[in-house]
Structures are given as C-alpha cells and as structure tokens.
C-alpha positions as CSV (number, residue, x, y, z in Angstrom):
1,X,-88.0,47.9,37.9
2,X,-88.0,51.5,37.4
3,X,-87.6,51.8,41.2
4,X,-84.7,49.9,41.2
5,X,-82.6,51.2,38.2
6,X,-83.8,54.9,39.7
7,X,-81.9,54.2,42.9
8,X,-79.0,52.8,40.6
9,X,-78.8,55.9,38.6
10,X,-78.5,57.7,42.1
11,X,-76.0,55.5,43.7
12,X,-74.0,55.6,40.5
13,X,-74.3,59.6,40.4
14,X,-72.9,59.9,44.0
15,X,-70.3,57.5,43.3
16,X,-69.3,59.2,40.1
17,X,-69.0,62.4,42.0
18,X,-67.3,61.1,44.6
19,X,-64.9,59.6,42.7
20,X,-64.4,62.0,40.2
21,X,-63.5,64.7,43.4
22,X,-60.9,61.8,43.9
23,X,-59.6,62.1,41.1
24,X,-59.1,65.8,41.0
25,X,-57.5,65.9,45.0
26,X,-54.7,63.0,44.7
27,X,-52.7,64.9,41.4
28,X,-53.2,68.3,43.3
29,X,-51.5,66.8,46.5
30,X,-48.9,65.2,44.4
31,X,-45.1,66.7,45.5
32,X,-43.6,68.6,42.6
33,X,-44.0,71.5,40.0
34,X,-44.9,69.8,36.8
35,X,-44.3,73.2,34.6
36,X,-41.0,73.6,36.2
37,X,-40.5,69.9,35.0
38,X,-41.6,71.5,31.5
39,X,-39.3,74.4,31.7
40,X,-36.4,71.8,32.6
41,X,-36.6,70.9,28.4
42,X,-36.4,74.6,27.6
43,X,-33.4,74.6,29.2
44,X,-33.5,78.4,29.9
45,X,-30.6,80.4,30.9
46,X,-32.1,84.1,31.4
47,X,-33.8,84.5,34.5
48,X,-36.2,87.2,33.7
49,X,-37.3,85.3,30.5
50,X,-37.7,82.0,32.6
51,X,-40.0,83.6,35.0
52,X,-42.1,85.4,31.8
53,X,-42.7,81.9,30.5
54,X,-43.5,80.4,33.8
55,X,-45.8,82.5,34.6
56,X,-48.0,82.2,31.6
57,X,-47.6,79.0,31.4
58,X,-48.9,78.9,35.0
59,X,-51.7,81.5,33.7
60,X,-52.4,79.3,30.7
61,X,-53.2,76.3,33.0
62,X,-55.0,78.0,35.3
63,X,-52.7,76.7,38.2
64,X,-52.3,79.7,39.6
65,X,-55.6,80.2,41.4
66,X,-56.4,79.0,44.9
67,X,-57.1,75.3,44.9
68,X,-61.4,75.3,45.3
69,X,-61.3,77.7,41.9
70,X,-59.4,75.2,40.4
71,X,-61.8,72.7,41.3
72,X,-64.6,74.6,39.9
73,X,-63.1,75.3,36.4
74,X,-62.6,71.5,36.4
75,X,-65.9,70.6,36.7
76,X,-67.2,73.7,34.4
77,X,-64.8,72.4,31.6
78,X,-65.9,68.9,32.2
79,X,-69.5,69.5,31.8
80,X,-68.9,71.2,28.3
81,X,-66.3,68.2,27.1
82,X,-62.4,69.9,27.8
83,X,-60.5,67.7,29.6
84,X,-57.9,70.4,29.4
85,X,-54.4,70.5,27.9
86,X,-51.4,67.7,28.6
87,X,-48.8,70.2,30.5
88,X,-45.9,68.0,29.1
89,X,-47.5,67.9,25.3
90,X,-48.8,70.8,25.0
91,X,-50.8,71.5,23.0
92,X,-51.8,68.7,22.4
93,X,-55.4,68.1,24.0
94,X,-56.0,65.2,26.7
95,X,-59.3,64.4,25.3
96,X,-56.9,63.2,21.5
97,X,-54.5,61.1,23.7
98,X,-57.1,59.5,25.4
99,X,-58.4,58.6,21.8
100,X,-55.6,57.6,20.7
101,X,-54.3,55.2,23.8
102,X,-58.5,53.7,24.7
103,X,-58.4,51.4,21.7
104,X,-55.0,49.8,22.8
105,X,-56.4,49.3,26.6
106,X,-60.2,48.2,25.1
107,X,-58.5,45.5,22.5
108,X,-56.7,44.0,25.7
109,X,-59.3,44.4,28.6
110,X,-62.8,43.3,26.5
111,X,-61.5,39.9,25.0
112,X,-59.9,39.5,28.2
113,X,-62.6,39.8,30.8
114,X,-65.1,37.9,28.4
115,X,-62.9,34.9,27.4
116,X,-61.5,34.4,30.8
117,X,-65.3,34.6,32.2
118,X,-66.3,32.5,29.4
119,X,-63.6,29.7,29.6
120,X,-63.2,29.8,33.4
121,X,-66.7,29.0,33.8
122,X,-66.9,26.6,31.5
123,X,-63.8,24.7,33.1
124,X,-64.4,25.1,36.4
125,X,-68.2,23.7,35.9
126,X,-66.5,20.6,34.2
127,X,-64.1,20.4,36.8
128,X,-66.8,19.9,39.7
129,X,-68.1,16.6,37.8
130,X,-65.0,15.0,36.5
131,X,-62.3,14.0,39.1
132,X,-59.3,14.1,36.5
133,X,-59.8,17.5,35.4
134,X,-60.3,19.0,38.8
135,X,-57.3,17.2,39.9
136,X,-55.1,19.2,37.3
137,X,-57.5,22.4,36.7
138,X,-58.0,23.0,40.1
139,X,-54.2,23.7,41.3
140,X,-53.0,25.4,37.9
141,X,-55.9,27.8,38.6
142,X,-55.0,28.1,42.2
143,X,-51.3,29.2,40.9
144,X,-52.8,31.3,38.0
145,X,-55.0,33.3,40.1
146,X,-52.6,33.7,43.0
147,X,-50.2,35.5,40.4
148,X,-49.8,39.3,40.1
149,X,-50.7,40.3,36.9
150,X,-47.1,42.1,36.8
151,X,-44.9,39.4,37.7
152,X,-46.7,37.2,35.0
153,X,-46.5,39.8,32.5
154,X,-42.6,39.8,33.3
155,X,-42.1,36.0,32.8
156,X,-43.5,35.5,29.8
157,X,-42.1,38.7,28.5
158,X,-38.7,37.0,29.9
159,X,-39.7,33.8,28.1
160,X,-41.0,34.5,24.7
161,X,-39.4,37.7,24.1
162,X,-35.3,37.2,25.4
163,X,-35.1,33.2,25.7
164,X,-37.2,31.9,22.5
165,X,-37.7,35.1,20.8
166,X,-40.8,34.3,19.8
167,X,-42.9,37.7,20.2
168,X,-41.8,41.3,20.3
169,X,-41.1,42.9,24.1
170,X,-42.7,46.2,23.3
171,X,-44.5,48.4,21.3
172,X,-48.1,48.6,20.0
173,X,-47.3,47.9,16.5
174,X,-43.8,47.6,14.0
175,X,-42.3,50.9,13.6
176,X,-41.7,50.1,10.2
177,X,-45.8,49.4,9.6
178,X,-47.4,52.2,8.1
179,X,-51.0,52.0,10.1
180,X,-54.2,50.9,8.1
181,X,-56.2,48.7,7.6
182,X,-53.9,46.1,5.4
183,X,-53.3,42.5,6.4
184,X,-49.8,43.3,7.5
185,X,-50.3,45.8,9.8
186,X,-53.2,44.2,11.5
187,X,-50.6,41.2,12.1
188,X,-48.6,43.6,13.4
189,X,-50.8,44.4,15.9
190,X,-52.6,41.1,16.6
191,X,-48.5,40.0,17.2
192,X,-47.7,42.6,19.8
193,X,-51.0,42.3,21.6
194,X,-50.6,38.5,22.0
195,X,-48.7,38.6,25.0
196,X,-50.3,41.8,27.3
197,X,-53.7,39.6,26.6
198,X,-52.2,35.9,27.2
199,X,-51.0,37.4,31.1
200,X,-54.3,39.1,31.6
201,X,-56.4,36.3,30.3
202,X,-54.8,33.8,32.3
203,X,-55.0,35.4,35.6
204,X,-58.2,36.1,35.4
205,X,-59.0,32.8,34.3
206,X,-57.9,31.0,37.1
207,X,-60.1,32.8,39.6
208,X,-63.3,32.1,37.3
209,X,-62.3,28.5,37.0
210,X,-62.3,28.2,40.9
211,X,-65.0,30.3,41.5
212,X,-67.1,28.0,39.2
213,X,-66.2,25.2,40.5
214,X,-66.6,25.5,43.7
215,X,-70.4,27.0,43.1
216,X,-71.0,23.7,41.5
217,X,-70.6,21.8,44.1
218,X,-72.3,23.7,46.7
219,X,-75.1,23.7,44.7
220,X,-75.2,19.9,43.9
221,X,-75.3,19.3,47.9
222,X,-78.0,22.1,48.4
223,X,-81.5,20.5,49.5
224,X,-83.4,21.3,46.2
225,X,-81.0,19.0,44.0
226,X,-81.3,16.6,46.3
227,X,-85.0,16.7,46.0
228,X,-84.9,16.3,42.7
229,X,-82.9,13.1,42.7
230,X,-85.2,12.0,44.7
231,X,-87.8,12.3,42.3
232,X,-85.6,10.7,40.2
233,X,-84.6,13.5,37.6
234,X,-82.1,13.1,35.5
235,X,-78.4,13.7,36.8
236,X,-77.9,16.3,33.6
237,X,-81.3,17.8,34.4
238,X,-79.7,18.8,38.1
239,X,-76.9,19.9,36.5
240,X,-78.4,22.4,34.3
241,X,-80.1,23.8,37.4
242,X,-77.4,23.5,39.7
243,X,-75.6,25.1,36.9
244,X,-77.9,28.1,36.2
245,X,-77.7,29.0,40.1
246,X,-73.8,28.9,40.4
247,X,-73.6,31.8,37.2
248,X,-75.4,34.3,39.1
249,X,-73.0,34.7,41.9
250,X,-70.1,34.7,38.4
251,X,-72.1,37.6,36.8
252,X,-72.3,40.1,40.3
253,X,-68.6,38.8,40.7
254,X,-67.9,40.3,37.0
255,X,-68.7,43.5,38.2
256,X,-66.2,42.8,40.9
257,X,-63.4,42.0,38.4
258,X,-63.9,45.0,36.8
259,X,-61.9,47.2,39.0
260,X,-59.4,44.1,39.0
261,X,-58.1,43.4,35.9
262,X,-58.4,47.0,35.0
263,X,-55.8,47.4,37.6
264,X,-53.8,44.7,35.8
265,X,-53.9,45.8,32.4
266,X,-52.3,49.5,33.4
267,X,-49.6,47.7,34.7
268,X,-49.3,44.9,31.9
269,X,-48.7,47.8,29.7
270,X,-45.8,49.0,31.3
271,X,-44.1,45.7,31.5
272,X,-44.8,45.8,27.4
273,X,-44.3,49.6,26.9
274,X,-48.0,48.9,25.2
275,X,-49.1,52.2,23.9
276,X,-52.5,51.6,26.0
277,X,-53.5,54.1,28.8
278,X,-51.6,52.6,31.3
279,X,-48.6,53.5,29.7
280,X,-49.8,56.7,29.3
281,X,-50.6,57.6,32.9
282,X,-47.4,56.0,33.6
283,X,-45.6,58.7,31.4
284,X,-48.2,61.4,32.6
285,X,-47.2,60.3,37.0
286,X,-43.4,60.4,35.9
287,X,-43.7,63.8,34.5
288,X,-46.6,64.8,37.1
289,X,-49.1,65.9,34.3
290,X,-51.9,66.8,36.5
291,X,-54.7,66.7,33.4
292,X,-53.6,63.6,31.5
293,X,-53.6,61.9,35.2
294,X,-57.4,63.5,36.0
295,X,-58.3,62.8,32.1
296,X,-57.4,59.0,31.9
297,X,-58.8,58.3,35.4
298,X,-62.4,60.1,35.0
299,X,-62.4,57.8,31.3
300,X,-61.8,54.6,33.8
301,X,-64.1,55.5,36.4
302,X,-66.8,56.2,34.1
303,X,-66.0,53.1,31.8
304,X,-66.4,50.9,35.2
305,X,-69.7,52.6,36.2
306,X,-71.0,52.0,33.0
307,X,-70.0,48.4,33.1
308,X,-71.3,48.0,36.5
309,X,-74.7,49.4,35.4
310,X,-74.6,47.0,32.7
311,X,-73.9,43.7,34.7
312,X,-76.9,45.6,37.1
313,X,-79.0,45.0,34.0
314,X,-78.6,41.7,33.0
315,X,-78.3,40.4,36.7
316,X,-82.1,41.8,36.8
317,X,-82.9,40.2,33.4
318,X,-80.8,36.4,34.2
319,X,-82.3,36.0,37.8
320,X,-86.3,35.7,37.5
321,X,-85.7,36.2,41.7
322,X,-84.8,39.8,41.6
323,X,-88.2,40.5,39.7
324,X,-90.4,38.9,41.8
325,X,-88.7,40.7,44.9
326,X,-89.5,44.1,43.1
327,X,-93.0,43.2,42.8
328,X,-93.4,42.0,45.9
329,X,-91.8,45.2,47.6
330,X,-93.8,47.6,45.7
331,X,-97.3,45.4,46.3
C-alpha cells in the first residue's frame, strides 16, 4: 500500500503542477488591462499624475516584468503562503477573501455531495427491487440529472422567490443581521442557503439515483448471485452482496462528481448573488482581477486533489480486491 499511495502522491504532484501552471497562463492571456479598469474609479483628469499612479501600481503588482518572471514570483510567493493582492480591493489580501467566501461555497458543496450520494443511493438501490418506485424514481431522476445546475437554480429562484415569495433571491445573510452566533442570525443564514443547496442537491441526486439503480441490477443478473440462489441463499443475503459490489463503482464515481457539482455550485451562486467563491471569481473575471482569479482557483484545484486522495483512500480500505492485487503485484 505504500507503493500505491507513493505513486498517488506523484500523480497528484504532477497534476497539481500542471494545473496550477493552468491556472496562472489563462488570466495572463485574458484581453484587457485590469489596473486601467482600477484607474477607471479614480477617475483621473491629469495626465502626468495618471501615468505616476499607473506605473506603480503596475510596479506594485509586479505586472510589469516579462511574463516567465512573473511566473516565477508566483510560485516563490506561493510556496511562502501570499497569494498576492486583489488589484480591484486593494489592499485587501486574496488569501482574507478567500477566507471569507470558502465557508459560504463549503456549507453548500459538503452537505450537498454527501446527501445527494447518500439519498441517491439509497433510492436508486430500492428502485432496482420495487417496480412502483422505479416507475416514478426512475424518470424524475432522468429529468433531474439531465438539468443544468443553472437553469434549475433559475426556476426555483423564479418560483419561490418572485411567484410565492417564499425564500429570499439573494444574499448570504439579512443585511439587517448583525453576524454571530445567535439563533436569528443562523436562521438567517440557514434561510438563504436553502435554495443554492435544494438545486445542487437535487441534480446531483438524480444521477446517483440512476447510477444505483442500474448497478443493482447488473449485479443481480451477474453469475455469482445466481450461484447463490442456487444454493438457495436468501434473496436479502444477495442483495446485500449485490449491494456491496454496485457502491464501489458510486465511491470512484464520487471522485468524478467532484469536479461536477463544483462547477455547479460557482454558478448557483451567481444565480443567488451567494456571497460564496463563485460569486467572487465572478466579480474578480468581470473586473479581470488576475490574483483573486489565480487565488480562488489554486484553493479549488487543491480542495479537489485532496478529495480525490481521500475517496483514493477509502476505495483501498471498502474494496478488500484492491489489497489483495497490491500483494499479489509486489510478491
């Protein structure tokens, strides 16, 4: 096993290189001056005094040197923990709005992914052995998981927030909530994050539910549950198994949703103006703030690499299989 997660760690390295690299190219070949978009607010009418500022602004952010030196002063700040300075807020640092927009994006994304997985399978599994719920599971998953996460995020944001009124449209919180920790303003909170979660939950539900469901079944028709019916086992005995097998294909396909309904949770929080980091690197593309962009992607790409690891980890522990193929490659 130490083999195994060794080559991991490698694979992940190279990918995390890779795609931090990425991340550094795509906001440099982005069209536009962002700190002529900053001296836009300033609203300057001296030309000598404009061109002072600009330049140390330009100075300040390093954006005058040649692009490679720019790349290596990124990855010499990165290794000591600067993520650099938001061009648009300055001075505020990237690394305190990436503090203060992660909680907002975790408290949608975690109970999202595990409650979907969770429920899906758990539906979809029942679906395979009971006719009446996989005849009205089975299509409102189809529909559910066939839905962009953005066009469901704008219906129910039509639906409860303009026709019934039911939730607020935007917002992380009240304005008028002072935040803390009293009962208030966690309702507050719990009542605005209702609705980015419900469209991300639901999506992603759907495509566990079918994914389930249709593991089920294959595995009920594979040889070794006929075998043991033939035995005669009992029919909930070859469901557990059949059961067991059909989660481990669900666990490597969590590591696949990963990138997924990450994707869909930057772009739920536009739809609700949630103060999460997709609305963030929304705000930071419009404005072409080239270190908020690199900041809030190099927090996603590690978060999914660490996630991936993770799934890595208990894929090894779940599936007695993958052992016995380590041992049996190293003997």
């Amino acid at each position: 096993m130490r083999r195994y997660f060794a080559r991991k760690l490698i694979t992940y390295g190279i990918t995390f290189f890779a795609a931090v690299t990425i991340d550094w190219t795509i906001p440099h070949l982005m069209p536009g001056d962002p700190i002529a978009t900053l001296m836009a607010t300033l609203q300057l009418q001296d030309e000598r005094t404009y061109r002072a500022i600009y330049n140390s602004i330009d100075k300040a952010f390093r954006t005058d040197l040649p692009l490679w030196k720019q790349y290596y002063y990124f990855w010499s700040l990165l290794f000591h923990g600067n993520l650099g300075f938001s061009i648009i807020n300055y001075p505020t640092k990237v690394t305190a709005l990436i503090t203060n927009c992660a909680p907002y994006t975790l408290a949608l994304l975690l109970p999202a992914i595990l409650l979907s997985w969770y429920a899906g399978n758990k539906v979809g599994a029942m679906a395979a052995r009971r006719k009446v719920l996989d005849n009205t599971a089975l299509p409102v998953s189809y529909a559910l998981t066939a839905t962009p996460y953005m066009w469901l995020a704008m219906i129910m944001a039509w639906l409860f927030t303009i026709i019934f009124r039911f939730f607020p449209s935007s917002g992380g919180y009240d304005p008028t909530q002072i935040p803390g920790w009293s009962q208030s303003f966690i309702t507050s909170l719990a009542y605005h994050w209702f609705l980015p979660f419900a469209s991300l939950f639901l999506v992603a539900f759907g495509g566990w539910a079918i994914g389930m469901r249709n593991m089920i079944i294959y595995e009920l028709e594979s040889d070794y549950s006929h075998y043991l019916e033939a035995l005669g086992a009992p029919r909930r005995l070859v469901r557990k198994y059949a059961f067991r097998n059909a989660m481990l294909p669900q666990i490597t396909g969590l590591a696949l949703q990963l990138g997924t309904i990450l994707a869909g949770a930057l772009v739920t929080e536009i739809v609700f103006s949630y103060p999460g980091l997709g609305y963030q690197i929304y705000r930071a593309i419009t404005n072409k703030d080239y270190f908020v962009i690199q900041g809030i992607f190099l927090f996603i790409i590690v978060g999914v690499l660490i996630a991936n690891f993770i799934v890595d980890i208990v894929y090894v522990l779940v599936d007695p299989r993958t052992r016995i193929g380590m041992q049996g490659g190293q003997a």
